[in-house]
N, C-alpha and C positions, 0 to 999 in steps of 0.2 A: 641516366646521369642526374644528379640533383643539382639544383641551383642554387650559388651560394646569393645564399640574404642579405641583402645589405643595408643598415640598421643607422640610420640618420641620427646624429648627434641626439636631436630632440625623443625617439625612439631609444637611445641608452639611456635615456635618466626613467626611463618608464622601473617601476618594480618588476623582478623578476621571478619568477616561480619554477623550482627545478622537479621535477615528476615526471614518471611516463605519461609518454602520449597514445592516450586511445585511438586515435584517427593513423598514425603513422607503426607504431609500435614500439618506436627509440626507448630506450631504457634509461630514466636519468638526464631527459632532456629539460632543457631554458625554453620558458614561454614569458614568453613579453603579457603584461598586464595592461591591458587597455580600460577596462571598464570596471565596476561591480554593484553590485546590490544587497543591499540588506534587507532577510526576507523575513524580520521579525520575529527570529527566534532567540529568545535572552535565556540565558542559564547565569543564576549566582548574583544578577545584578550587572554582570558586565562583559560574562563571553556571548558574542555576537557571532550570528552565520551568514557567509555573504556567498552567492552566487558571482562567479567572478570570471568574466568572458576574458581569453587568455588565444594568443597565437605561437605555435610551436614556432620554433627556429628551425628546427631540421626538414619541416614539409609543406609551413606556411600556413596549415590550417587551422580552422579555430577549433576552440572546447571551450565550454561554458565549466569551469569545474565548481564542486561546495568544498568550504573551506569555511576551520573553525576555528574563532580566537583564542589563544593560548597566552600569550601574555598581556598580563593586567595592564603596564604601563602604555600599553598601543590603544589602548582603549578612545582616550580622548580623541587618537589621531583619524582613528578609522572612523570614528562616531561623526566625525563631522566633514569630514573629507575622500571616506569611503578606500579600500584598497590602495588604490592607484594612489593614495597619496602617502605612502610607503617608499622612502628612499632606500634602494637594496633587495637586498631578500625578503621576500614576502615569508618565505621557508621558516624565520626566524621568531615570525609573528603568530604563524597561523599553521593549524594540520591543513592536510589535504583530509577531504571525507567521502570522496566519491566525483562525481562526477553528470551529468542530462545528459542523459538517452534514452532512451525508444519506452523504456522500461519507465520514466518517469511520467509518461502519456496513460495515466490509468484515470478514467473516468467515474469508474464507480467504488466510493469507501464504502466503507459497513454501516449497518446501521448501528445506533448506538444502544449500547448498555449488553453487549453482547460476554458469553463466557470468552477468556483467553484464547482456550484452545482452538473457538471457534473464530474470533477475531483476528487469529493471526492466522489460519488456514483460506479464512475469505480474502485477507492480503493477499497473501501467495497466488491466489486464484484471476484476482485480477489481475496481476502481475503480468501474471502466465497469458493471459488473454490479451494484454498490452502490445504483447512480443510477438503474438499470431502464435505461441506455445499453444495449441486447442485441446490438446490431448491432455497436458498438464494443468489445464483451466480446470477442463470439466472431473477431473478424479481430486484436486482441491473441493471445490464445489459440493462433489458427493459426500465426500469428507465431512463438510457441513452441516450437509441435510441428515446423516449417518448417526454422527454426534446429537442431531439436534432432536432426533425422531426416535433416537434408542428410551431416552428420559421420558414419552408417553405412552410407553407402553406400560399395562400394570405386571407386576411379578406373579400372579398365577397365570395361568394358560388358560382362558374362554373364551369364547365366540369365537369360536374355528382357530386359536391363536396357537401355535406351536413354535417348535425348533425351526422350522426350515423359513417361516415367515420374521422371526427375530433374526434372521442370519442377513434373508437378501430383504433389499432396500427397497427393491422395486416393489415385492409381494407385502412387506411392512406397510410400504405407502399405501397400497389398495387398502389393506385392513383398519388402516387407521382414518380412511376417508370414511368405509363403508359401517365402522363403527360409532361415525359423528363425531371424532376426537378433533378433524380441522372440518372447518367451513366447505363445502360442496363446492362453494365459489372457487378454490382451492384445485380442485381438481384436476380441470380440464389443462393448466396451467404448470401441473406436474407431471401432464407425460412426457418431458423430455427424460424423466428417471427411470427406464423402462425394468419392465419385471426380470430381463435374461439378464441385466447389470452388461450389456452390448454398446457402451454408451464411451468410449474412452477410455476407462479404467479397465476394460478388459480387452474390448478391440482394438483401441488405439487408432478409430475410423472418427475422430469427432471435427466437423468441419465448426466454418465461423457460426454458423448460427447454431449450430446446435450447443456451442460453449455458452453462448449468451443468452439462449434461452433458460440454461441451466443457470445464468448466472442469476435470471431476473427471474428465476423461482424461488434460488436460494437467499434471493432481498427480500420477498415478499414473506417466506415464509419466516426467517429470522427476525422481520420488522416484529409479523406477528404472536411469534412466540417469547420476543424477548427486549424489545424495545418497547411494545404499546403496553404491554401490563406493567415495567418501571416507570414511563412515563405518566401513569396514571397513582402508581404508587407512590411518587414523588409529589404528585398535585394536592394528595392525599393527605401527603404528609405538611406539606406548605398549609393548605387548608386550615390542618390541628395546628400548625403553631401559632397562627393571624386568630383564631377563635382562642384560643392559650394565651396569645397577646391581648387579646379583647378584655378579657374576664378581667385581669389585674387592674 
């Protein structure tokens, strides 16, 4: 049996927000607005995004939801008064964008200057690893190193290089250690990618740490293949313009 809520004079003038509830499942339910925060994210000048702690009406419980400024004229109000100081429908002002959970608990970003494809599959990866998803961690993760390891190989076949070590990950990685294409330092540090590719992506046995080892290979190795040569390329290039600047 549920208990009806009962919502004190000073609890109606709160703003309201009508959205499903994660925690209950109601379809289309009113959550009272108690708090919010703005997390510093500006689009245009004046759409603002606020984290906004919110309690259902149908089960009592809270959600923190995000929620994104939509109209220009609420600006002033929310800029200085935050959500809660929304007479009515919050609905009117603002989308709904999601909502914190488990899934927002990710510790580790990319590094930087990284390609797309790879930047957005190391998301996914931590994601997956947020959730205790391990199996979906680590075959991201592979993804990575896959993308990331196929581009040092040269296009003829020498030094023992064939078909079957371009295909698996694992036999790539030995050859491209044992060819002196990464650091030695590198090594011992990438056997979580094993040569039977046995690792998640194909057994689907990958516990917590063997996800995180995979993950803090795939930092290490991304740092180094694609964040410390731009960051050097960019000091480079700072360098040439201050001596550019000098000269004149």
């Amino acid at each position: 049996m549920r208990h009806r809520i009962n919502v004190t004079p000073h609890e109606s003038q709160m703003p309201q927000l009508v959205t499903d509830c994660p925690r209950c499942g109601a379809s289309k339910t009113t959550f009272d607005v108690t708090s919010s925060h703005y997390t510093g994210q500006m689009e245009h000048g004046w759409v603002m995004w606020f984290d906004v702690f919110c309690v259902c009406r149908n089960c009592n419980r809270t959600t923190t939801f995000i929620l994104r400024l939509k109209e220009y004229e609420t600006k002033d109000t929310v800029a200085q008064g935050g959500v809660q100081a929304i007479r009515g429908s919050v609905n009117d002002h603002f989308d709904v964008r999601g909502f914190q959970s488990l899934k927002d608990h990710v510790r580790n970003v990319p590094p930087e200057h990284l390609p797309l494809d790879i930047d957005s599959a190391f998301r996914e990866g931590t994601t997956c690893l947020a959730v205790n998803c391990y199996n979906g961690a680590g075959t991201m993760f592979r993804l990575c190193i896959d993308h990331a390891t196929r581009a040092l190989l040269p296009e003829e076949d020498r030094n023992g290089l064939n078909r079957n070590i371009r295909r698996s990950l694992g036999l790539r990685m030995g050859w491209i250690f044992d060819n002196g294409i990464l650091p030695e330092s590198l090594r011992d540090l990438s056997s979580c990618v094993r040569e039977d590719g046995n690792d998640g992506a194909h057994a689907g046995t990958l516990s917590k740490d063997d996800a995180e080892d995979l993950c803090d290979f795939t930092y290490v190795l991304l740092e180094r293949l694609y964040t410390e040569p731009e960051r050097v390329r960019l000091a480079e290039e700072r360098r040439s313009l201050r001596r550019g600047f000098d000269a004149t």
